[in-house]
C-alpha positions, 0 to 999 in steps of 0.5 A: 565550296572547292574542298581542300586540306588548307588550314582554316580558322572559323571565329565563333560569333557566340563570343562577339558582341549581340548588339552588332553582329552584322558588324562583327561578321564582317570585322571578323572576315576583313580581318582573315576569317574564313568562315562564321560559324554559328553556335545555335542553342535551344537550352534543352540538348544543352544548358543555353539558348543563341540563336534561331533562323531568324538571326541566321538570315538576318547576319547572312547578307553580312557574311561574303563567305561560308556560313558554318551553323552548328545546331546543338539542338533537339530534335534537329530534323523540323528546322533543317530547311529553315537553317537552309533558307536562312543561307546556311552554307553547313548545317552542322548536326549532333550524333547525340541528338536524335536516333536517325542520324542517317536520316538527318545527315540525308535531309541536310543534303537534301537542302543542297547544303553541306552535311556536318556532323558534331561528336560530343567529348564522351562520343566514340568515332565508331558510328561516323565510319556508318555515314562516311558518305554523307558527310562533308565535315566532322566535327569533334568537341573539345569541350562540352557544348553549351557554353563559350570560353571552356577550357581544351579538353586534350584527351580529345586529340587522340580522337582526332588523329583516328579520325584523321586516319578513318577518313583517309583522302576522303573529301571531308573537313575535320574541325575542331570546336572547343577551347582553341587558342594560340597554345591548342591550335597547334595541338589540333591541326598536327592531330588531324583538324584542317577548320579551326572554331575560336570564340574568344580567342578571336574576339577578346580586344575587339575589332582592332585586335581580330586580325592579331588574333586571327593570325595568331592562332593561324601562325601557330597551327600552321608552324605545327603542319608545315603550312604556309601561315 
């Protein structure tokens, strides 16, 4: 993975249809996805349970491009390498989720994987400065976690500009998880987001309105940083 700035949309296959994922990873990604990104769950650090490693190495053959996991789970550190085998390209981790996050953020690089980490909305950037230089992608939640379809929580886009402003020209992505749409998009990218996650914005009318969804969402970031859509 070449690191890079450009604006990137991550459609969440938590809002797709179960029964066909394999079809709607790749729906997505012939419609303009950049990456998949996978929201997995255990019901005890949040309130739903997805997937496990097992569907991960089942979609993985179906995804050509990155596969983005975001572990909301606890404790993290026993299923690392079983996301790493499963294919994941990112193995995203909570701050919240454990008391060694150092140590965490290590043994995902340890895989040869990409080393993300998730701040919940009622986290601090503070303890990120900590372990810059573990991390590939920070990424900040614009609703509590556990559930699709939540609304954009907008005090979240002051973090994300100091975010912004405490990573510098570090190689590091910043996305943006929670409740974006056409309307909030623009809002994250102008404070600082270059990787947006979408759920049912993208897959609402399904497959034959993903690539008008996708669009969608990337015209208006992009209008809001100058980009080319």
């Amino acid at each position: 993975m070449t690191f890079d700035r450009s604006l990137r949309i991550a459609p969440s296959i938590l809002a797709a249809d179960f029964a066909a994922f394999g079809a709607e990873c790749r729906a997505v990604e012939d419609a303009g996805a950049d990456w998949v990104h996978v929201d997995v769950m255990d019901g005890h650090f949040v309130p739903n349970i997805t997937f496990g490693p097992q569907m991960c190495a089942a979609i993985r053959p179906h995804v050509r491009g990155v596969m983005d996991v975001h572990l909301m789970i606890a404790p993290v550190d026993p299923y690392i390498e079983a996301f790493a085998a499963a294919g994941a390209d990112i193995i995203t981790a909570h701050l919240e989720a454990g008391p060694h996050i150092h140590r965490t953020l290590q043994a995902i690089r340890a895989t040869g994987k990409k080393a993300g980490l998730a701040i919940n909305p009622g986290t601090d950037i503070a303890p990120v400065a900590e372990v810059l230089d573990l991390l590939d992608l920070v990424c900040v939640m614009t609703v509590n976690p556990g559930f699709g379809g939540q609304s954009f929580i907008a005090s979240q886009l002051d973090k994300i500009a100091r975010l912004r402003a405490l990573i510098g020209d570090r190689p590091i992505h910043i996305e943006v998880d929670g409740g974006i749409t056409p309307d909030t998009a623009p809002r994250a990218a102008a404070a600082g987001a270059d990787v947006l996650v979408a759920g049912s914005a993208v897959f609402r009318g399904g497959p034959q309105a993903y690539g008008t969804n996708i669009r969608a969402i990337r015209t208006a970031a992009a209008a809001a940083t100058g980009q080319m859509a």
